[in-house]
C-alpha positions in Angstrom: 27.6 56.8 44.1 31.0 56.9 45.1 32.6 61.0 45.7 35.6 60.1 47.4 38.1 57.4 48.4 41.0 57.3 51.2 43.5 55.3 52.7 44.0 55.2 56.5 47.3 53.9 58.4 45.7 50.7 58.7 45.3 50.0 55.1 41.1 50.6 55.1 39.8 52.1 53.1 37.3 55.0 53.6 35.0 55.7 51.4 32.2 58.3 51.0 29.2 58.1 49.2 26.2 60.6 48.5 24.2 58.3 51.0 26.9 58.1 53.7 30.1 56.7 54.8 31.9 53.2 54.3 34.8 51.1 55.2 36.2 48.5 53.3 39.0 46.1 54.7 41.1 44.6 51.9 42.3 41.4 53.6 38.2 40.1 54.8 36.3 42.3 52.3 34.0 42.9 55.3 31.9 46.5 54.8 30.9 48.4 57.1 28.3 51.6 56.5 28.3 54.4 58.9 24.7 57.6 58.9 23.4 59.6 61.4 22.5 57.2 63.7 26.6 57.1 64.2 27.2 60.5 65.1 27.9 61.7 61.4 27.2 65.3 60.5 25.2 64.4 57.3 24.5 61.4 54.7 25.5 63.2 51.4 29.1 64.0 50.9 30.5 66.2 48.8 33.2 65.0 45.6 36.6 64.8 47.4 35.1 65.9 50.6 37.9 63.5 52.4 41.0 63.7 53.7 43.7 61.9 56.0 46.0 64.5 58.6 49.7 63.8 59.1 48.7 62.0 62.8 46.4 59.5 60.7 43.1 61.0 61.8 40.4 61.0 58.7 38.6 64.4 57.8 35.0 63.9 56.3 33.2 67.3 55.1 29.5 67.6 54.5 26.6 69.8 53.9 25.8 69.7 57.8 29.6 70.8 58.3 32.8 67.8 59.0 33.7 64.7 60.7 37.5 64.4 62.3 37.9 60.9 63.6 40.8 58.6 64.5 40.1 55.4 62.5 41.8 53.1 65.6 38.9 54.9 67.4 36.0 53.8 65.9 34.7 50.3 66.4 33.7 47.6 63.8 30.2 46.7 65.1 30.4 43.3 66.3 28.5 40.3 64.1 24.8 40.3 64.7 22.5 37.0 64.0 19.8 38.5 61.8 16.8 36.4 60.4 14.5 38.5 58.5 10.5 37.9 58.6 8.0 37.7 56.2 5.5 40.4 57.5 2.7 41.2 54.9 1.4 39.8 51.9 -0.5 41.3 48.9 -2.2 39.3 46.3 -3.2 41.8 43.6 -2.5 45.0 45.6 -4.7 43.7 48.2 -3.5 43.0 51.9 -4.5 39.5 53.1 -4.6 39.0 56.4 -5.0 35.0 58.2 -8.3 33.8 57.7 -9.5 36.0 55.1 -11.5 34.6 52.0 -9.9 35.0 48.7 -11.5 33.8 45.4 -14.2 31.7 47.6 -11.2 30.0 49.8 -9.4 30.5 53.3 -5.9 31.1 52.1 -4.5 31.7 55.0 -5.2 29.8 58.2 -2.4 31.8 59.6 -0.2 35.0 59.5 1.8 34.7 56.6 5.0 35.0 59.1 4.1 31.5 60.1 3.2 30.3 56.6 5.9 27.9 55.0 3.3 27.0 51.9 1.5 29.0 49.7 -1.1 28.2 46.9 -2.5 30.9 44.6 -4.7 30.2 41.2 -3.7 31.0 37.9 -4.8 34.8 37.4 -4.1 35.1 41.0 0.2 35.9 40.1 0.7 39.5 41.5 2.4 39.0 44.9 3.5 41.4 46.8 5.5 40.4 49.7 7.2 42.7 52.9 9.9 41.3 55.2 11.6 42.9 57.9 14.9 41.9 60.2 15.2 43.3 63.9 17.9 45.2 64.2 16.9 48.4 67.1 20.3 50.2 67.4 20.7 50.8 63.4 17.8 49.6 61.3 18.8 51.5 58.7 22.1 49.6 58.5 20.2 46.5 57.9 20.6 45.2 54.5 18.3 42.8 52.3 19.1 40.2 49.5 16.0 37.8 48.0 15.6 35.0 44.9 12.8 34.1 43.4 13.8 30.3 42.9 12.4 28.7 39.2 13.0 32.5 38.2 16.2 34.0 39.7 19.6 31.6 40.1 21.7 34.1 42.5 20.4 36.7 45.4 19.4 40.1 44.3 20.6 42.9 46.5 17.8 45.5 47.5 19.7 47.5 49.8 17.3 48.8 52.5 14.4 47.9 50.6 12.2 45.7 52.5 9.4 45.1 49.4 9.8 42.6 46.5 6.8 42.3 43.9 6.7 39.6 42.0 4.1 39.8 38.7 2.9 37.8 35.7 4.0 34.6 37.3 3.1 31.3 35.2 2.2 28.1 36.8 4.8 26.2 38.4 6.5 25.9 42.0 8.8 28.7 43.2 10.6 29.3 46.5 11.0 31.9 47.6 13.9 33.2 50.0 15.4 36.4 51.4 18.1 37.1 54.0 19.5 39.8 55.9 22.9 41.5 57.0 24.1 44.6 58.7 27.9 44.2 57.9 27.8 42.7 54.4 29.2 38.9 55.5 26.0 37.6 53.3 27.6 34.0 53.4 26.8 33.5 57.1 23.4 35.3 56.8 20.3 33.3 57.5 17.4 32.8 54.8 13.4 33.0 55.1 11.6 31.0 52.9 8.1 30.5 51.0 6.8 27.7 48.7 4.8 29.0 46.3 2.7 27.1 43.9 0.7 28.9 41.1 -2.2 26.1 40.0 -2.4 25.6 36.1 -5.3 27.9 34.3 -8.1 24.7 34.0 -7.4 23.9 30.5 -3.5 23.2 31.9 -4.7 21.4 34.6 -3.9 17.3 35.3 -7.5 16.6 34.9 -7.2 18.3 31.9 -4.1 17.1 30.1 -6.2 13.2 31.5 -9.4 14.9 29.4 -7.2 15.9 26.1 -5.4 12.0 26.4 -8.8 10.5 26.3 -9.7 12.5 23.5 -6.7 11.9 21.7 -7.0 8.5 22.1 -10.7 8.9 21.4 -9.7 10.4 17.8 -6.4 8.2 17.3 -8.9 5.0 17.3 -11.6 6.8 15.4 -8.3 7.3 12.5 -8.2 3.6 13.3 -11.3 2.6 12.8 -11.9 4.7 10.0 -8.4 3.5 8.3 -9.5 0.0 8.9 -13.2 0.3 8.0 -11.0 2.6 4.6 -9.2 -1.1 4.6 -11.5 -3.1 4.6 -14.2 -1.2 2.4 -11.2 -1.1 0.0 -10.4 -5.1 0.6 -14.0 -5.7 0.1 -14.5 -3.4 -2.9 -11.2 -5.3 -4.2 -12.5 -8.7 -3.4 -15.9 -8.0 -5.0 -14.0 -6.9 -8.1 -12.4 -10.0 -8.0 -15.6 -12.0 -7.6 -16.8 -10.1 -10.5 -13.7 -11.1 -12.8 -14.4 -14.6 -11.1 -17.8 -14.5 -12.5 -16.5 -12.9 -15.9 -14.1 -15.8 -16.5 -16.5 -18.7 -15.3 -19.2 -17.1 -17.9 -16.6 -17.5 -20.4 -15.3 -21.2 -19.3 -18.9 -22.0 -19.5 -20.0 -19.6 -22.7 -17.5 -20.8 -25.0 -17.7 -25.0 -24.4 -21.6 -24.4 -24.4 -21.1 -22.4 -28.1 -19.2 -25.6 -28.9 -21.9 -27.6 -27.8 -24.9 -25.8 -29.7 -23.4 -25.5 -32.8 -22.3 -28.8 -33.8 -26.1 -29.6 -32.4 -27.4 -27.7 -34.9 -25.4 -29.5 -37.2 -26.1 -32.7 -36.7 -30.0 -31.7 -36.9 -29.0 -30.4 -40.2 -26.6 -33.1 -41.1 -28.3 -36.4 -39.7 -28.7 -38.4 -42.5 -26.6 -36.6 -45.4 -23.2 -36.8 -43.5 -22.1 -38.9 -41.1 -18.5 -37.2 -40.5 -19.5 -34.3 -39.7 -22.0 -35.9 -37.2 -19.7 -37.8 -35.8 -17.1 -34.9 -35.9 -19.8 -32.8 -34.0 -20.5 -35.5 -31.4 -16.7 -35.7 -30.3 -17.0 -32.1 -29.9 -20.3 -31.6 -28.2 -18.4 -34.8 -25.6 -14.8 -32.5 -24.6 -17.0 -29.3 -24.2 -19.9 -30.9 -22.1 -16.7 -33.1 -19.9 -15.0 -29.4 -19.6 -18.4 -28.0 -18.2 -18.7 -31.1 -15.7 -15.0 -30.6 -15.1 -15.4 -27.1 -14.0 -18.3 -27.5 -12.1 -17.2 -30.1 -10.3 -14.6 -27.8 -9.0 -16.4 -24.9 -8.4 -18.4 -27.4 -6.3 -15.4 -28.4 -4.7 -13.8 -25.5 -4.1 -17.7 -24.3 -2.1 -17.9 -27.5 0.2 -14.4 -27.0 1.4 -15.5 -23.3 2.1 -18.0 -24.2 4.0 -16.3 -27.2 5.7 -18.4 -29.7 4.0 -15.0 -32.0 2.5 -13.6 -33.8 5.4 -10.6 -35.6 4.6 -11.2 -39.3 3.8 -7.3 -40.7 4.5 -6.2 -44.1 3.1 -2.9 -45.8 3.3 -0.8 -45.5 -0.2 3.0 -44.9 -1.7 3.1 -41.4 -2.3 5.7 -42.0 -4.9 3.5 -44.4 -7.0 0.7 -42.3 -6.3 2.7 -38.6 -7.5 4.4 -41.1 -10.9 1.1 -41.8 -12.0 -0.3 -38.7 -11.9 2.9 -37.1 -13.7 2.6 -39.8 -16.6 -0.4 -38.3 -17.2 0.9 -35.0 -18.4 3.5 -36.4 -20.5 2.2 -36.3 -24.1 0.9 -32.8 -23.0 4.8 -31.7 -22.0 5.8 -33.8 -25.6 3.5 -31.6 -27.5 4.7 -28.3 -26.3 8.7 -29.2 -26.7 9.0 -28.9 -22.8 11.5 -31.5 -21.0 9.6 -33.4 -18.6 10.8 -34.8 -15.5 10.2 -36.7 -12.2 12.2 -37.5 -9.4 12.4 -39.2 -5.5 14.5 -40.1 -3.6 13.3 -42.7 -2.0 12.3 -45.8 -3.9 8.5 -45.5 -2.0 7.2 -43.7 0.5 3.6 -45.0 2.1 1.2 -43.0 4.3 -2.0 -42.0 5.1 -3.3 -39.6 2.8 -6.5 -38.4 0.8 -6.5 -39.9 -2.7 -8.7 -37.6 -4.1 -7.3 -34.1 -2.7 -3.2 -35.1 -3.2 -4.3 -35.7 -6.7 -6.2 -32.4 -6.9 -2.8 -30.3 -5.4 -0.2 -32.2 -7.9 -2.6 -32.1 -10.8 -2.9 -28.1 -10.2 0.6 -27.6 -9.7 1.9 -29.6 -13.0 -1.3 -27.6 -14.9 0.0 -24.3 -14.1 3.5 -25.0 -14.6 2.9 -26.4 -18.3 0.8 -23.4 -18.7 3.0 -20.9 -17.6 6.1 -23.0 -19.2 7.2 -21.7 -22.4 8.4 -24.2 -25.4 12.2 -25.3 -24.5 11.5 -25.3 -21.0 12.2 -27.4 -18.2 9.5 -28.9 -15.3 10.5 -30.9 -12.8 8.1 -32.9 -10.0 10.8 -33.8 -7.2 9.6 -36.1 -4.1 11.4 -36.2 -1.0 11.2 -37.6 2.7 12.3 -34.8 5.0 12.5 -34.4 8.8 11.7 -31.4 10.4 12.3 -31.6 13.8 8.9 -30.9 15.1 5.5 -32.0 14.9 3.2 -30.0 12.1 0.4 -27.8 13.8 -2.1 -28.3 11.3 -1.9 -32.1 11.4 -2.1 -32.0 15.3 -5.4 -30.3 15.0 -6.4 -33.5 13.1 -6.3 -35.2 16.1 -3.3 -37.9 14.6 -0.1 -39.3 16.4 2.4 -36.8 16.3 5.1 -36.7 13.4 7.9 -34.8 12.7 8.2 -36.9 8.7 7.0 -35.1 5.8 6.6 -35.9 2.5 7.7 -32.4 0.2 6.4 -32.3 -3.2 8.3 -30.1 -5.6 7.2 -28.9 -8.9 9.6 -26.5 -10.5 9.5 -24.8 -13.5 12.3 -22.3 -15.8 8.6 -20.4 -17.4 7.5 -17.0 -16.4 8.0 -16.6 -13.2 5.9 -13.9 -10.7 6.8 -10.9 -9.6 6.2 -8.7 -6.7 2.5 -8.0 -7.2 1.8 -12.1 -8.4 3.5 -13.2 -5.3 1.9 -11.2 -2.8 -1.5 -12.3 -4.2 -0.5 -15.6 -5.5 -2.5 -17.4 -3.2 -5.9 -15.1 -3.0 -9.5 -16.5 -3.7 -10.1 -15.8 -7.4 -6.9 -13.9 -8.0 -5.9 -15.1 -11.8 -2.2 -14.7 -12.3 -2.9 -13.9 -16.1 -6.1 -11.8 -16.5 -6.2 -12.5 -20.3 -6.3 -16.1 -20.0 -8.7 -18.3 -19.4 -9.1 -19.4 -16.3 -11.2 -19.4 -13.2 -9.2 -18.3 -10.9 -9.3 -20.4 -7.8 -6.8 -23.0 -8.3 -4.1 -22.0 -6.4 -6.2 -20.9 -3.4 -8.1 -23.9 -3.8 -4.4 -26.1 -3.9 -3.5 -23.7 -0.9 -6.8 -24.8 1.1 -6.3 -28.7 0.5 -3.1 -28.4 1.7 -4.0 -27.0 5.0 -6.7 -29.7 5.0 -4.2 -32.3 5.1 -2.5 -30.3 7.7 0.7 -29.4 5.6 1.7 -26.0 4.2 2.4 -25.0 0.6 5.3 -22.4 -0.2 6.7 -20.3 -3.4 9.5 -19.4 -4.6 10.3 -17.6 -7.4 12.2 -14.6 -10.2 10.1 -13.2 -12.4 10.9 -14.3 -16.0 13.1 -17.1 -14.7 11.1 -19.8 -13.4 8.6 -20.5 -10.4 8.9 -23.1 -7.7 5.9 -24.7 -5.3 7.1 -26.8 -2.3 4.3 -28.7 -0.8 4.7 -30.6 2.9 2.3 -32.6 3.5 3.1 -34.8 7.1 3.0 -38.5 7.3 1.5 -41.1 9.6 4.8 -43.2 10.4 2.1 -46.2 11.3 1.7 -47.2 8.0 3.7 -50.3 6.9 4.4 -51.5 2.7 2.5 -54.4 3.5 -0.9 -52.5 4.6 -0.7 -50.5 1.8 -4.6 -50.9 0.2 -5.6 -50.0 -3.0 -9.3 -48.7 -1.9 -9.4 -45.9 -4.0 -8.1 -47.7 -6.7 -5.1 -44.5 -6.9 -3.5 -46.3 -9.8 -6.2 -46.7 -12.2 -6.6 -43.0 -13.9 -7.7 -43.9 -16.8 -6.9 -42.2 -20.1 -10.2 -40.2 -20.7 -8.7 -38.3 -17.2 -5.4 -37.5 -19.2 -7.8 -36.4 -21.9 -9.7 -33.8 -19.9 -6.5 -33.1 -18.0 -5.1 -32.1 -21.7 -8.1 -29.7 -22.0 -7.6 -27.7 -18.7 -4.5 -26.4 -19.9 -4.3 -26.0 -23.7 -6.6 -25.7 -26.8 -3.9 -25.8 -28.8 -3.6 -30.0 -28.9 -7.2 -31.1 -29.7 -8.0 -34.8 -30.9 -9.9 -35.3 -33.6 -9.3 -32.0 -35.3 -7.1 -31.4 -38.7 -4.5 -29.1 -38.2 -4.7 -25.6 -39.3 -3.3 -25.4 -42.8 -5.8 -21.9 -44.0 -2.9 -19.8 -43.8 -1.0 -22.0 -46.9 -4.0 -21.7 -49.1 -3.4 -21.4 -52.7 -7.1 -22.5 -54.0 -8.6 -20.5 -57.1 -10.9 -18.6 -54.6 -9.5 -14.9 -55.5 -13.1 -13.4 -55.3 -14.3 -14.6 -52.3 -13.3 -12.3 -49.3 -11.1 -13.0 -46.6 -11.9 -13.2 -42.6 -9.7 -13.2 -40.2 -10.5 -15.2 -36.6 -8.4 -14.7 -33.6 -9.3 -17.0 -31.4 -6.7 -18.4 -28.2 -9.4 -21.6 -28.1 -7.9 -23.7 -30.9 -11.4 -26.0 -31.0 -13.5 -22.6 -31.7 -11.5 -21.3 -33.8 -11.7 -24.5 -36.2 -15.3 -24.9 -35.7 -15.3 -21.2 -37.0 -12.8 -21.7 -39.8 -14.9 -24.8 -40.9 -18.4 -23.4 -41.1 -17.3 -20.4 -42.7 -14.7 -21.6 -45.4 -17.5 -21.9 -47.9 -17.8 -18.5 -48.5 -14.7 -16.8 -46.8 -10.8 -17.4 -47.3 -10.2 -18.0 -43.9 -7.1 -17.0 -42.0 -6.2 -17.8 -38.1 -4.6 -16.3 -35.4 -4.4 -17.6 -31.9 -4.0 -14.0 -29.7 -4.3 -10.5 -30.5 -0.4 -9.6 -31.1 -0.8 -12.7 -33.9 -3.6 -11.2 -34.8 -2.7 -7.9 -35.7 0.6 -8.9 -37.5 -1.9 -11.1 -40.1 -4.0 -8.0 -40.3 -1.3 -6.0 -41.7 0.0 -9.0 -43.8 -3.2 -10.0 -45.5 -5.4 -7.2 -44.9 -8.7 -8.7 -44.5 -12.0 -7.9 -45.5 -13.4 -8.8 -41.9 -12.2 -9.8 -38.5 -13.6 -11.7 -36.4 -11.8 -11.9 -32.7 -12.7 -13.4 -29.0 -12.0 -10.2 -26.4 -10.3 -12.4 -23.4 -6.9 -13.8 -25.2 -3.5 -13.9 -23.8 -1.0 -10.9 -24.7 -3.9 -8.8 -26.3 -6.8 -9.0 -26.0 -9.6 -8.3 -28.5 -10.4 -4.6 -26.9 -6.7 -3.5 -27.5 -6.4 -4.9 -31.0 -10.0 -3.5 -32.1 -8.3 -0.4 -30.9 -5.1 -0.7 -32.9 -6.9 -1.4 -36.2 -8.8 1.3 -36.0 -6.0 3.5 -35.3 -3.9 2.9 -38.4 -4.7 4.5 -41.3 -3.6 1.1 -43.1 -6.3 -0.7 -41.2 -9.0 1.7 -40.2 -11.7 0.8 -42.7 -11.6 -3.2 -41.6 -14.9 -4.0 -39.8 -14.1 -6.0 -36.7 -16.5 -7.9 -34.9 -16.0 -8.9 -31.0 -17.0 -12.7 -29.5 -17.1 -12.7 -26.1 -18.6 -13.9 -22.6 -18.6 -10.3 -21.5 -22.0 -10.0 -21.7 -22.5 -6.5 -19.7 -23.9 -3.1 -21.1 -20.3 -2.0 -20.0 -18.8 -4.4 -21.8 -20.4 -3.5 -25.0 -19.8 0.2 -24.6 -16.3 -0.5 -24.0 -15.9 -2.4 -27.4 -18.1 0.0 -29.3 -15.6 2.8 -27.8 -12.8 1.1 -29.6 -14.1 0.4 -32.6 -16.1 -2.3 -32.6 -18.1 -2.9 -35.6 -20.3 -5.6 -33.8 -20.7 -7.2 -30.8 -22.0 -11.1 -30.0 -22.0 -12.8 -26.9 -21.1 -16.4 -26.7 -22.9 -18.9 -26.8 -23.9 -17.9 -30.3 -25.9 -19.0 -33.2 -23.2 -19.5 -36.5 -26.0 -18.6 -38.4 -26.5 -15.1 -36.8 -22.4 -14.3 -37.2 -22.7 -15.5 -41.1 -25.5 -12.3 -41.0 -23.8 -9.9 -39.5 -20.6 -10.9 -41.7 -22.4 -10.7 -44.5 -24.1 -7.1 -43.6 -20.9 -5.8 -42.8 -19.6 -6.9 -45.9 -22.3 -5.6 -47.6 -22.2 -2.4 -46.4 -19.2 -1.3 -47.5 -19.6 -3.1 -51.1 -22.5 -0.5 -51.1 -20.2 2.4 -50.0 -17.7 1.5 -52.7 -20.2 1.2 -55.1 -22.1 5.3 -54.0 -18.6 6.5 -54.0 -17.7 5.4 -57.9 -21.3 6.3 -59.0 -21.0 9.8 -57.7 -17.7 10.7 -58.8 -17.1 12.8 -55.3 -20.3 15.2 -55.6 -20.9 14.8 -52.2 -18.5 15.3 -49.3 -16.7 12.4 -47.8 -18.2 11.9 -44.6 -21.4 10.4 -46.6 -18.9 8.0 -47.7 -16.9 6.9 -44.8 -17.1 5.2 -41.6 -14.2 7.2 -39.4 -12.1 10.1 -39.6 -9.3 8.4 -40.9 -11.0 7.1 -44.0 -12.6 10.1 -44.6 -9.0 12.1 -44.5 -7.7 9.4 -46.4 -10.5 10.1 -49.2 -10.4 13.9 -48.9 -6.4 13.7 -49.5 -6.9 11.3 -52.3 -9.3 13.3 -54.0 -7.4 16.6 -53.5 -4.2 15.3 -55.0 -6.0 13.2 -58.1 -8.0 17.5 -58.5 -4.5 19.4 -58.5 -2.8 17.4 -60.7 -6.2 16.4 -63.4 -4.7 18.7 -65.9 -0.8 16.5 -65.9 -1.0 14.3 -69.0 1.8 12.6 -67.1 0.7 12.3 -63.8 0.2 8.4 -63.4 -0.8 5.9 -61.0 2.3 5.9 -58.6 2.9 9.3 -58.5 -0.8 9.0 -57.0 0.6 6.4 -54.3 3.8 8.5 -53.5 1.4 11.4 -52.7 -0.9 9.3 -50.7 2.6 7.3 -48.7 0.5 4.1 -49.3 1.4 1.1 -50.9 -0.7 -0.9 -54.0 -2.6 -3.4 -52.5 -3.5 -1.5 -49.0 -4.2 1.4 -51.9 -7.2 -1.0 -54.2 -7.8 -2.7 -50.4 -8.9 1.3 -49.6 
């Protein structure tokens, strides 16, 4: 602490101190300290115990008595070259000396003055160092500065103090440094030095961080393998759904031609001699169902022995053009029949190649099926053939081990129908994905197109906007060897006859049948008032008439072809019975069940299900909405006349209970869901309050009841 400050004749300045005396030269900012050891009387001074004498001399007063000195007397003392030591080290306030064994170690193989290096474990981070500088005519003038590098940026200034302790010190590398000075020029002073290194606790070390990698890598690929094995169980559990629905829909390809079959069988047993229309009628129909059976187990036969690699391509020169006209022509009367405008074009007049007959006629037959399918009345098609160059040689036909080509023939077959969207597209091309669930349909023609494609080494494309149209583009390459003149007609590629066209006509629509009179139920006017009406939605046209004609006896029939038609007829005619398929475009039978059985309007109609769903599921599932009863296809007609006539039965009987006992017993006894029994507790209730109202008539009843005549008597 500073006490007192004076000027000498020289400009210094003297300053005293409770620890001694100073002097500070302005111009170099050199200090120099002054005790004992130089002759003072004391090293405490008192506050404004100095003084300067008119000759210049400098009066310093103590405890011990005074100082009087000239300042031009006393001598700075000259520089001195002072390089301090490291003399003693303590590791957790014990000394360690060279060669002494620390934690089961040597750590040092020499005296710690010699020691440039030091390494110390985790826990062992109280140090305790002691350095020292030689300085025998005034060691107490001797000054000392350290740093703690990768702790301290600048020097701190200990004064005399020749101990620094260091504690707490994490893992890392420090250095260590301290220097020395006796006249306060700490630029030129020399520095000591120690590297120490403090060794990471174990579960720091790099053998560690190396063990938690390999763990972590461990557990990031056991996330992958579990994602993936997630993936894959889910692709898996997806695909065997789709099988399943694969399965569903062939049962009902093959249920409902087979019902088609057995039927008009048992009609002709029953028919043989008496009529010979309806014989023949049968017979036409037992031949389309049993060709639609063959047709579709041909192709899933197909579709299994190019799985398995079993349907090698059998290639034979012919004009694609020709070839891709004749097929088209097929499809015209079907395009005609559904309003759609129909067209082909090429650009060249022929185009001949090697090609498979058989599997080009499968891919272009697909393609024009789905598009007329998924083609709405009004709409365009279009089959476009085109020579293209690519510029480089197709993969796929490489592998077939044929010259190299970079020609292609590109089939187009565009339509303005549906179109797909995002979900469709991604999954357009998946083994037995159906684009349209609640149609018919097994659903491996598209992967099967897909995989005859890639036989014949081409590649197959889509394009498309949902509700605007869809477009396939097909390359298939070509063997620039073959000449017009070789062109051979083995396969006789020209000659589909017209029973093809036929079955062709069948894969795609119901709704054009030969040989069947048109549906005309709907305009009937006949005197058959007391004979109840049914109601058959059906989406295959040829079931539905061979319904419509075995039960027209005894029913006014009425048709619908899905179940949004169906449910519009149910509110316009309000049947006694319907009877409706479950797997129909727009809705299917489960929804519409539901619906009727929902409205308070159409609640008490029985409704009985036809279906291929065969499954205890399946039947719950229908029961759950409503279902009155349940038959799987094939069927006897004989067995749905029964359970018509049970049905119907049943609820003459109800009727009949209800009027004989006059409302005696509640109206759950008398009703077959909650909404017909609400129904009947409202009527009742309204016909009670109002007994005694001489003018209380039949349509104030209705008003009450928000109900309309006929639905009213229908009730």
């Amino acid at each position: 602490m500073v006490v007192g400050i004076k000027e000498d004749d020289n400009f210094n300045i003297w300053i005293t101190t409770k620890s001694g005396l100073s002097l500070l030269n302005p111009k170099t900012h050199q200090i120099v300290n002054y005790n004992t050891h130089d002759g003072l009387q004391g090293a405490e001074f008192q506050t404004q115990s100095i003084e300067k004498t008119t000759d210049g001399r400098i009066i310093v007063g103590g405890l011990n008595g005074f100082n009087i000195f000239n300042p031009d007397d006393i001598a700075i003392p000259a520089a001195v070259d002072l390089k301090p030591q490291i003399s003693k080290l303590k590791l957790n306030n014990r000394v360690v000396f060279a060669g002494d064994s620390i934690h089961d170690r040597v750590l040092l193989n020499k005296g710690i003055s010699e020691t440039k290096d030091l390494t110390l474990k985790y826990k062992e981070n109280y140090v305790s160092l002691e350095f020292v500088a030689l300085y025998f005519d005034n060691p107490e003038q001797v000054k000392y500065a350290y740093r703690m590098q990768g702790l301290d940026s600048d020097f701190i200034n200990l004064g005399s103090n020749r101990v620094v302790n260091l504690s707490n010190l994490e893992s890392g590398t420090y250095k260590f440094e301290v220097k020395a000075t006796i006249n306060g020029q700490w630029d030129t002073a020399k520095t000591t030095f120690l590297n120490i290194k403090i060794l990471p606790p174990m579960w720091r070390s790099w053998w560690a961080y190396l063990i938690y990698i390999i763990i972590g890598a461990l557990i990031i690929r056991f996330l992958m393998y579990y994602y993936e094995l997630k993936v894959q169980e889910e692709q898996e559990h997806e695909l065997d759904q789709m099988k399943l629905q694969f399965f569903v829909n062939v049962s009902h390809e093959f249920r409902t031609p087979l019902t088609l079959i057995l039927n008009p069988v048992d009609k002709i047993l029953a028919n043989f001699s008496d009529n010979p229309e309806v014989v023949k009628t049968s017979a036409l129909s037992i031949q389309r169902s049993a060709r639609r059976l063959l047709h579709l187990v041909n192709q899933l036969l197909d579709y299994r022995k190019m799985d398995v690699g079993m349907a090698p391509l059998q290639l034979e020169k012919g004009d694609v053009v020709k070839f891709s006209e004749d097929i088209f022509s097929l499809f015209k009367d079907l395009a005609f029949k559904k309003e759609i405008n129909y067209n082909f074009i090429s650009t060249s007049d022929k185009i001949v190649s090697l090609f498979d007959f058989d599997k080009v006629e499968k891919i272009i037959t697909n393609l024009i099926s789905n598009a007329i399918k998924f083609t709405n009345s009004g709409g365009d098609i279009t089959i476009t053939i085109n020579k293209i160059n690519t510029g480089s040689g197709n993969s796929n036909f490489l592998k077939l081990g044929k010259a190299k080509s970079t020609e292609y023939v590109e089939i187009i077959v565009e339509d303005t129908g549906v179109g797909l969207d995002k979900e469709q597209m991604r999954r357009i091309f998946s083994r037995f994905y159906n684009l349209d669930a609640s149609k018919a349909g097994t659903g491996i023609g598209l992967n099967f197109t897909k995989g005859l494609v890639e036989l014949h080494g081409g590649e197959i494309d889509v394009e498309s906007k949902h509700k605007k149209g869809t477009k396939f583009i097909v390359k298939l390459p070509l063997n620039i060897d073959a000449k017009p003149d070789d062109v051979e007609n083995v396969k006789n590629e020209f000659l589909i006859n017209s029973m093809k066209a036929v079955e062709y006509d069948m894969l795609i629509s119901n709704d054009h049948l030969p040989n069947v009179k048109p549906d005309s139920v709907d305009d009937y006017n006949g005197d058959d008032s007391n004979k109840p009406i049914l109601l058959i939605v059906e989406d295959n046209k040829e079931l539905r008439v061979h319904l419509s004609s075995d039960l027209r006896d005894q029913y006014i029939i009425k048709e619908a072809v899905n179940g949004v038609d169906g449910l519009k007829k149910v509110h316009k005619y309000l049947p006694d019975l319907v009877i409706s398929d479950v797997m129909m475009p727009k809705m299917d039978g489960f929804e519409m069940c539901n619906s009727i059985k929902s409205d308070l309007e159409t609640c008490h109609i029985p409704v009985i299900l036809l279906t291929a769903k065969t499954l205890v599921e399946d039947r719950i599932e229908g029961y759950e909405h409503g279902a009155d009863g349940y038959i799987s296809k094939p069927f006897v007609t004989d067995v749905l006349k029964a359970r018509i006539n049970n049905l119907l039965e049943a609820k003459k009987r109800l009727r009949q209970r209800f009027s004989e006992i006059g409302g005696i017993f509640p109206s759950s006894e008398v009703t077959s869901n909650n909404l017909d029994e609400a129904f009947l507790d409202k009527a009742t209730k309204v016909i009670i309050e109002n007994i005694s109202d001489i003018d209380f008539k039949q349509g104030d009843l209705l008003a009450e009841m928000g109900i309309g005549r006929s639905q009213f008597y229908k009730k």
